[in-house]
C-alpha positions as CSV (number, residue, x, y, z in Angstrom):
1,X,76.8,126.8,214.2
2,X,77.3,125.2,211.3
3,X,78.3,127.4,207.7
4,X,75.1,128.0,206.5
5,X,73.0,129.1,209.0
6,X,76.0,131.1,209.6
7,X,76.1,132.5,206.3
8,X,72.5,133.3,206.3
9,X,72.3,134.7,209.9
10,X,74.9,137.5,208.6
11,X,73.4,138.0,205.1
12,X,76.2,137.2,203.4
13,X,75.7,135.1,199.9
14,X,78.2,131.9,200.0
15,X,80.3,133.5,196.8
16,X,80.4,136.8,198.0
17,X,83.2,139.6,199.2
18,X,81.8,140.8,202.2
19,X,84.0,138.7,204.5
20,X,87.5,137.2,203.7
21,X,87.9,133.4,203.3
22,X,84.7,133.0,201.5
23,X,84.8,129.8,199.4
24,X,84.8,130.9,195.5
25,X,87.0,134.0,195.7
26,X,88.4,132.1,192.9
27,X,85.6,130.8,191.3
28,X,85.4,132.6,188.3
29,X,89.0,132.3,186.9
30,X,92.2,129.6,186.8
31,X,94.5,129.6,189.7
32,X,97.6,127.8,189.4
33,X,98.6,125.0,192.1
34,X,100.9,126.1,194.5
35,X,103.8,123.9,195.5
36,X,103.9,124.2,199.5
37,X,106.6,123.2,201.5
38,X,106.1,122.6,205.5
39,X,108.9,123.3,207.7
40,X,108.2,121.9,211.3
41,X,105.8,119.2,211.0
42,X,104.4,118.9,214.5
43,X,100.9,119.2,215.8
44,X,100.0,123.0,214.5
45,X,102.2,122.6,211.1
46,X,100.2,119.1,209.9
47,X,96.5,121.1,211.1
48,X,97.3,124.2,209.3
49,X,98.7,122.1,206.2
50,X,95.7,120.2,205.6
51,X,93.6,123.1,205.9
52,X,95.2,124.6,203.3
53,X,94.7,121.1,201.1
54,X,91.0,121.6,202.3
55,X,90.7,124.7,200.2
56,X,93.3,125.1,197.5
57,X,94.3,122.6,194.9
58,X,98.0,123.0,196.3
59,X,100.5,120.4,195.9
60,X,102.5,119.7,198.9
61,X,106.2,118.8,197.9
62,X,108.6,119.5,200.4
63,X,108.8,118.6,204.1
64,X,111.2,119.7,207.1
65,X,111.9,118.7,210.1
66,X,114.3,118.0,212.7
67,X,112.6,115.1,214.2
68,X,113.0,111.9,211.8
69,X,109.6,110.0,212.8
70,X,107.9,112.9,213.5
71,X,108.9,113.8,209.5
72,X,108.0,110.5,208.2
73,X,104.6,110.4,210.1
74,X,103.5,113.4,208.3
75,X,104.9,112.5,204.7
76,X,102.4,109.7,204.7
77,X,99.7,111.8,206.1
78,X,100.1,114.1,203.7
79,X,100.3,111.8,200.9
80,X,97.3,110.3,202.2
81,X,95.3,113.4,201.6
82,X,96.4,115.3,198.7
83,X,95.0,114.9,195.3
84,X,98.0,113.7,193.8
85,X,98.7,111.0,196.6
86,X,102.3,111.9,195.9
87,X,104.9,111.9,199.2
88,X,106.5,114.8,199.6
89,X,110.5,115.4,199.5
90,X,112.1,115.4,203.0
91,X,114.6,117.4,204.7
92,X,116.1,117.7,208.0
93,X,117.9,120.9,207.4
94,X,115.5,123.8,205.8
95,X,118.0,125.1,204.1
96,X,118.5,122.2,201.9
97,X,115.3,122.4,201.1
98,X,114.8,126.0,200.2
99,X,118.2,125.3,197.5
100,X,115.3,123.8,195.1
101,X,113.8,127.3,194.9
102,X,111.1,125.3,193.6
103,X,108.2,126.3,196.2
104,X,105.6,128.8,196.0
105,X,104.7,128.8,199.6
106,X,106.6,128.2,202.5
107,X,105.2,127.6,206.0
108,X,107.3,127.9,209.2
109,X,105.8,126.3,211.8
110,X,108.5,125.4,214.3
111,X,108.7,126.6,218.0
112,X,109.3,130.6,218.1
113,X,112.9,130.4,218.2
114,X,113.1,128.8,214.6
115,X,110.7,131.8,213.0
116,X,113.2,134.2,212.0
117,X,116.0,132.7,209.9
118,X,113.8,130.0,207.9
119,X,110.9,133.1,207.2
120,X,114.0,135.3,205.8
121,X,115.6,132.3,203.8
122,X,112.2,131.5,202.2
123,X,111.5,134.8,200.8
124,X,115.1,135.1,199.8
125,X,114.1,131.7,197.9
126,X,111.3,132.8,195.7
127,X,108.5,132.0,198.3
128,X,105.9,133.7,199.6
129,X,105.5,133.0,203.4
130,X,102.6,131.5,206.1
131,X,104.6,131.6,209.9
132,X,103.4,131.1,213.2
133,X,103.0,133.6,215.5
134,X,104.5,135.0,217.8
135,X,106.8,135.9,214.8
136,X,110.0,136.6,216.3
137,X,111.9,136.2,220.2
138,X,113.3,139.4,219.9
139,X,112.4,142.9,218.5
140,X,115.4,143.2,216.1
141,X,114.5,139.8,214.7
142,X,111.1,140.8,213.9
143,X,111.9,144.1,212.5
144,X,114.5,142.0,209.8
145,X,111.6,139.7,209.1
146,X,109.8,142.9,207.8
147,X,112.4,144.2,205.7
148,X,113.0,141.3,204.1
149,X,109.2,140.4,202.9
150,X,109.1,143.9,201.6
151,X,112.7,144.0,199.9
152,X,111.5,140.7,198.1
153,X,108.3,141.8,197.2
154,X,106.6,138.5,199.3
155,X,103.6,138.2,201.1
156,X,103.6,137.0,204.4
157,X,100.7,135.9,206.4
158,X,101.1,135.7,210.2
159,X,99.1,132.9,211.8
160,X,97.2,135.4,214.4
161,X,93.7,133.5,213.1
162,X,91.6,135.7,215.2
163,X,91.7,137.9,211.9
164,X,90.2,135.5,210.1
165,X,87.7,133.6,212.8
166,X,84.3,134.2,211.7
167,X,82.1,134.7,214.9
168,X,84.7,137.2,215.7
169,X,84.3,139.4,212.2
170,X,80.4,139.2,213.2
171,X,81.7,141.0,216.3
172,X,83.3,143.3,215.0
173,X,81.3,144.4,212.1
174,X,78.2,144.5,214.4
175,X,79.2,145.6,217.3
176,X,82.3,147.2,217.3
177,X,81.8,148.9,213.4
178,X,77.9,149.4,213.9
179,X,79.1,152.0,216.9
180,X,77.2,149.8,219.9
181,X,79.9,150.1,222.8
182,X,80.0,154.2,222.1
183,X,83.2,155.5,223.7
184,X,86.1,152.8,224.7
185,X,88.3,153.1,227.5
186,X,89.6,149.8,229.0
187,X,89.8,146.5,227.1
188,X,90.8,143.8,229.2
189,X,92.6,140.6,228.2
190,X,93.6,137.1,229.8
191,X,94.2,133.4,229.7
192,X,93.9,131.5,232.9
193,X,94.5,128.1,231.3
194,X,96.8,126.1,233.5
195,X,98.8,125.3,231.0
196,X,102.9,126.4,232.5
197,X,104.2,122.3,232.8
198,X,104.2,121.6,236.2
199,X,106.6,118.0,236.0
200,X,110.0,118.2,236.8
201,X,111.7,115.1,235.1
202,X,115.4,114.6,234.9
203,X,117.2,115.5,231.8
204,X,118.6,112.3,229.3
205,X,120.4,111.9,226.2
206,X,117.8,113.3,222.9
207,X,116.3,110.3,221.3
208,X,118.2,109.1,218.2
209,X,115.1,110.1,216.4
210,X,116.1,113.8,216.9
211,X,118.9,116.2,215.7
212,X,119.1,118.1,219.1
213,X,121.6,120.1,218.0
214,X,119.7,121.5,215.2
215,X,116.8,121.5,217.2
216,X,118.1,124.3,219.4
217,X,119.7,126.5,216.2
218,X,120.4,129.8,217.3
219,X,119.0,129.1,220.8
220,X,120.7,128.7,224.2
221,X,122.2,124.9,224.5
222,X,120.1,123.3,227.0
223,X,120.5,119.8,228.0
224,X,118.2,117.8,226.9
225,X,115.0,117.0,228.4
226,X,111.6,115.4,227.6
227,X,109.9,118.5,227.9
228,X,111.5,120.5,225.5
229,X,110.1,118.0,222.4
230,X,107.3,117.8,221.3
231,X,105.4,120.9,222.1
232,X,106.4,122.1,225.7
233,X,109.6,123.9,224.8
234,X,106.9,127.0,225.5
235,X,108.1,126.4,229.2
236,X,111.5,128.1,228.8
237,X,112.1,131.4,228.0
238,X,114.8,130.3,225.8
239,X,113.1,129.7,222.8
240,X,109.9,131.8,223.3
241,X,108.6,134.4,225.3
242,X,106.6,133.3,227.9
243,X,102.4,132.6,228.1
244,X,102.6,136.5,226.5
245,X,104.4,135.2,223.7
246,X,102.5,132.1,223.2
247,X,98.3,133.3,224.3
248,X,98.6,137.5,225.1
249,X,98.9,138.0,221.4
250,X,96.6,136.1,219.8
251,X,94.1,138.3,222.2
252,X,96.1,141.8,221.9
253,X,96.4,141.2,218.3
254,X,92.3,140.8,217.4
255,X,91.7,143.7,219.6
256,X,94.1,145.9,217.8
257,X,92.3,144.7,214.4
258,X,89.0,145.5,215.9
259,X,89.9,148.5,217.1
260,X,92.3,149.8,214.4
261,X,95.1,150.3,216.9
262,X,98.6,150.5,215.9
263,X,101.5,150.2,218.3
264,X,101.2,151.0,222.1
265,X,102.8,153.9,223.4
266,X,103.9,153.1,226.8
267,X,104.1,149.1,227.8
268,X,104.4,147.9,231.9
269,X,104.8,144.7,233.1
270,X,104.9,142.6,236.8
271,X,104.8,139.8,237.8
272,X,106.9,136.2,237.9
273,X,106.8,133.0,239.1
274,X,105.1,133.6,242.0
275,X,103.4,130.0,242.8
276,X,104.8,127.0,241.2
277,X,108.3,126.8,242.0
278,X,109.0,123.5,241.6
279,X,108.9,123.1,238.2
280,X,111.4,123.2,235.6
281,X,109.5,125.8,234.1
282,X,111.0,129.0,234.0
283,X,108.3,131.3,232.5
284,X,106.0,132.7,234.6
285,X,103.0,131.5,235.9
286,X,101.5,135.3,237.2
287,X,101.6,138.3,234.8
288,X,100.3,141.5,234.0
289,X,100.6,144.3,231.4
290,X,99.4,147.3,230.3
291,X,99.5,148.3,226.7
292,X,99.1,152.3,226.7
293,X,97.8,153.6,223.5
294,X,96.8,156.7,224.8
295,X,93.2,157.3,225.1
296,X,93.0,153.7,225.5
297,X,94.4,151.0,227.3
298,X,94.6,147.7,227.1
299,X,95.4,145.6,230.2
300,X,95.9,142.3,229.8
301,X,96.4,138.8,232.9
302,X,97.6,135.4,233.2
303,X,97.5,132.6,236.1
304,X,98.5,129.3,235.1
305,X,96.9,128.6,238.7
306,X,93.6,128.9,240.6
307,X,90.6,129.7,238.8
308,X,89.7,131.9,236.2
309,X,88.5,135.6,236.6
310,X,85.3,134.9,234.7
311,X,85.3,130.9,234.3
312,X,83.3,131.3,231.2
313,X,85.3,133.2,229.3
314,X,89.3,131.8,230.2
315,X,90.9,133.2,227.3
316,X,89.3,135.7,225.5
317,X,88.8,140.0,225.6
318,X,86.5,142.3,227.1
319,X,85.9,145.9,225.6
320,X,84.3,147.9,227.5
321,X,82.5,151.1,226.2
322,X,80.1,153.7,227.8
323,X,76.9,151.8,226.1
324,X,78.0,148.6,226.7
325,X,80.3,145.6,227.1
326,X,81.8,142.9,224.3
327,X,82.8,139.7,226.1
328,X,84.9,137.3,223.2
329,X,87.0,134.5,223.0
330,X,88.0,131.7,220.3
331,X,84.4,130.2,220.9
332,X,81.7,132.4,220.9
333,X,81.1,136.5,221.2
334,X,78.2,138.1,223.7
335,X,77.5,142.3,223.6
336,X,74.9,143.3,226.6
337,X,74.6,146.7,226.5
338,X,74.4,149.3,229.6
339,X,71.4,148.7,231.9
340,X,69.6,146.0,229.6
341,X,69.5,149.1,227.2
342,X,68.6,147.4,223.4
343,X,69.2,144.1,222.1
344,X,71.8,142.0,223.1
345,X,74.7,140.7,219.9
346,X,75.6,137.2,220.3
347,X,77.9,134.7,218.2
348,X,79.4,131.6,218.1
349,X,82.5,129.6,216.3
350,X,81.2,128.2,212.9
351,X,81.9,124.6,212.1
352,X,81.8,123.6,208.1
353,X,81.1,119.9,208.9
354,X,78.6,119.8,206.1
355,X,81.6,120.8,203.6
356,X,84.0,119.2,205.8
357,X,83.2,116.4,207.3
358,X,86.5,115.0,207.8
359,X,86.9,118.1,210.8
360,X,84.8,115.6,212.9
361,X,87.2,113.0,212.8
362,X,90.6,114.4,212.9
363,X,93.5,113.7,215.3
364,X,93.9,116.3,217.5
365,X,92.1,119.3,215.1
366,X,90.8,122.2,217.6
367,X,87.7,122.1,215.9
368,X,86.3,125.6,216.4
369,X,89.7,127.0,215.0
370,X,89.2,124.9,211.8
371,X,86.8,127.0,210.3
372,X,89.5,130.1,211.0
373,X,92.2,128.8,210.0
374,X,90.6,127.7,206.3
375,X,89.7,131.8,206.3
376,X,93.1,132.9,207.0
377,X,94.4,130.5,204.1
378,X,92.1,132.1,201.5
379,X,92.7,135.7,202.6
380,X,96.3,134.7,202.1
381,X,95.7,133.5,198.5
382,X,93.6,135.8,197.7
383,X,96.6,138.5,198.2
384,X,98.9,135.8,196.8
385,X,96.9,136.2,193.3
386,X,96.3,140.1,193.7
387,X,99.8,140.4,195.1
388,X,98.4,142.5,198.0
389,X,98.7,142.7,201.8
390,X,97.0,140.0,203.5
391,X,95.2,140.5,206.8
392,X,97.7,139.6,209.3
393,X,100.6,141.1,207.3
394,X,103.9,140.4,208.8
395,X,104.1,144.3,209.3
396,X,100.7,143.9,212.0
397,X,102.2,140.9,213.4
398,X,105.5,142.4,214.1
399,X,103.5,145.1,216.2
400,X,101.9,142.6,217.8
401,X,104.9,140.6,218.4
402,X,107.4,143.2,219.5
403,X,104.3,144.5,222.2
404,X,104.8,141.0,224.1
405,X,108.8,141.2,223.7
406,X,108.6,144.6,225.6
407,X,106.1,143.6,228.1
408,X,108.5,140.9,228.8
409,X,111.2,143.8,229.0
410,X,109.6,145.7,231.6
411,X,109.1,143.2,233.7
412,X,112.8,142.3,233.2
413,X,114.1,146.0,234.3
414,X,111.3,146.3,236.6
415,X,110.1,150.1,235.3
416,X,107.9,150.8,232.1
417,X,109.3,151.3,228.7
418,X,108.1,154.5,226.6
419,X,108.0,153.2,222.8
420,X,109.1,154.9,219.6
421,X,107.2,152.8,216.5
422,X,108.8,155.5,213.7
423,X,112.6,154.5,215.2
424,X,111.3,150.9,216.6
425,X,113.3,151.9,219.9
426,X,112.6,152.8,224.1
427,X,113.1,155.9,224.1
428,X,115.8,157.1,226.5
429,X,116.6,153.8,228.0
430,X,119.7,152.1,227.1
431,X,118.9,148.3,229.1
432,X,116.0,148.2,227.6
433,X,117.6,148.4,224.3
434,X,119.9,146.5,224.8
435,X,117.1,143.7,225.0
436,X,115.8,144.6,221.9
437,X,118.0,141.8,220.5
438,X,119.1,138.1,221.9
439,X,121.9,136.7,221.2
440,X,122.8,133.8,218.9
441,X,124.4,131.0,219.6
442,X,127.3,130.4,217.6
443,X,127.5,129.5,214.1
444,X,124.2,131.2,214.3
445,X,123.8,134.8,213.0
446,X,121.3,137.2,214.1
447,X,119.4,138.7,211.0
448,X,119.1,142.1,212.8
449,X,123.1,142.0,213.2
């Protein structure tokens, strides 16, 4: 669907408020640019970057990273594309770059274990903040990443995009909003993508190109091995958490903005690595949870083998209600309601290739997620200029984050962990709190020390 028939199947004019991420929010007054500085400039951090050049007259002038190449590959493509042509600064170590205090935004987009530390040193710096999700490996991390956006005064937008997709807002404002599931129950989530690395290579020296030591920061020293860099370090535990860290709450997340839910009350976990144990992998390829939120709950699945529950839907959400069913995911949106009952709701991901036709053409862009991620960028400026809370607020993606971390808990202790949100604690279980932090590596410190 492309952006105007989209616009006018939902009614909405093109420079109107009904929906966040409209172009012209700023139409009728002077914005200043924003310097931007990138930190992590792998696959994600160069897709969400240029987004943002696709819809704000930002300058980019700062660029991070701990792989050389990978750094000088994107100055160029950067300087390729913004207005001014210029090429941005480069760093290898963030925190030389943040000593300029001279940026306006800051985006952390390195593997999870990397969120924390640069996301507290930006805001510390003068910066408002755009990080990947999940935000945090650890609950205390996440909690410190909080504290320190609102003892700053920063906004901080949490890549969980679902907030901002457009087909899914459709959804939710006319299905979910318009009262057409009635009474909700059970909402089921999943990703059956076999995506868990199934190669075993040896492990080698880093290439020269990369500062392996600095790649790992507060992590566990691994040796080195091909799979860690670029983009499969989600296979070990070590710097993430898991396929629920990585796909479970992206899914959790939009159905707790649909639904206005705020923390789960009781969180249960199984499951392991119950199929491919050959791998070097060490996260699991089967899991389950449950997310108790009391008159609701919210269960969610992954396989990273054998075929999908419902093959057309492999990662997405199903609410059910006593009226009806929403089926969901990153594509398209379908509400059939109870016994054929009234008209059926259907949706799909908007593409903007008549305003942007360079989407058609770009290196590895997952093109239905463009169109989200240039929503979640103008929802963030918009509560840059008004100095507001943006939709995926670090608060709601610290909720969202720490729900994954204690899934991954219970399935640790084996037993189901009763959470406190007011004290950000399991109540009456000592292990598990004890899991509520990692710890650092050495000359590392952990912000929730």
């Amino acid at each position: 669907m492309n952006r105007r028939n989209f616009l006018t199947s939902t009614g909405i004019a093109a420079g109107g408020l009904a929906l966040p991420g409209l172009p012209g929010i700023f139409a009728d007054e002077p914005t200043p640019k924003p310097r931007v500085g990138l930190i992590g400039c792998g696959w994600y951090g160069k897709l969400d970057l240029i987004r943002l050049l696709q819809v704000a007259p930002a300058e980019v002038v700062s660029l991070c990273d701990v792989d050389a190449a990978m750094l000088a590959a994107a100055a160029e493509q950067v300087s390729e594309r913004q207005v001014s042509k210029k090429k941005p600064r480069t760093y290898g170590d963030y925190r030389e770059m943040l000593k300029e205090k001279d940026l306006d935004i800051v985006m952390v987009e390195t593997p999870d274990h990397w969120h924390a530390l640069p996301m507290i040193a930006a805001v510390e710096a003068g910066a408002d903040v755009w990080v990947q999700k999940p935000i945090s490996v650890d609950v205390a991390e996440g909690l410190a990443m909080v504290s320190a956006a609102r003892k700053h005064k920063k906004v901080v937008q949490v890549v969980t995009q679902r907030r901002s997709t457009p087909h899914l807002i459709q959804a939710r404002d006319r299905v979910v909003k318009a009262g057409l599931l009635g009474k909700i129950g059970l909402v089921e989530i999943d990703c059956y993508y076999h995506m868990r690395t199934r190669e075993n290579p040896p492990d080698s020296d880093p290439p020269k190109n990369l500062d392996y030591e600095m790649w790992t920061g507060p992590a566990p020293l691994r040796p080195y091995n091909k799979l860690v860099h670029p983009r499969s370090w989600r296979a070990f535990m070590e710097y993430g958490n898991g396929i629920l860290g990585d796909m479970c709450i992206h899914m959790l997340d939009m159905v707790r903005w649909m639904l206005g839910l705020g923390a789960p009350k009781r969180i249960h976990s199984t499951g392991g690595i119950l199929v491919d144990k050959a791998s070097k992998a060490n996260i699991t390829d089967t899991q389950s949870a449950t997310f108790d939120f009391g008159e609701l709950q919210v269960v969610w699945q992954h396989r990273t083998w054998g075929q999908a529950a419902d093959p057309e839907y492999p990662w997405g959400a199903r609410i059910y209600g006593e009226k009806g069913t929403l089926k969901m995911d990153v594509h398209k949106y379908a509400f059939t309601p109870l016994g054929g009952k009234g008209p059926t709701q259907t949706g799909q991901a908007l593409y903007e290739y008549e305003k942007y036709p360079e989407d058609r053409t770009e290196k590895d862009l997952e093109r239905h997620v463009a169109s989200a991620i240039r929503w979640h960028w103008q929802d963030f400026l918009k509560a840059r200029a008004d100095r507001g809370r943006p939709v995926s607020d670090i608060e709601e993606g610290y909720i969202s984050t720490a729900s994954c971390v204690l899934a991954n808990i219970s399935l640790a202790i084996g037993r189901s962990v009763t959470w406190d949100a007011a004290k950000n604690q399991v109540v009456g279980d000592d292990e598990a709190n004890k899991l509520l932090s990692r710890p650092y590596r050495a000359p590392w410190v952990h912000p929730g020390a």
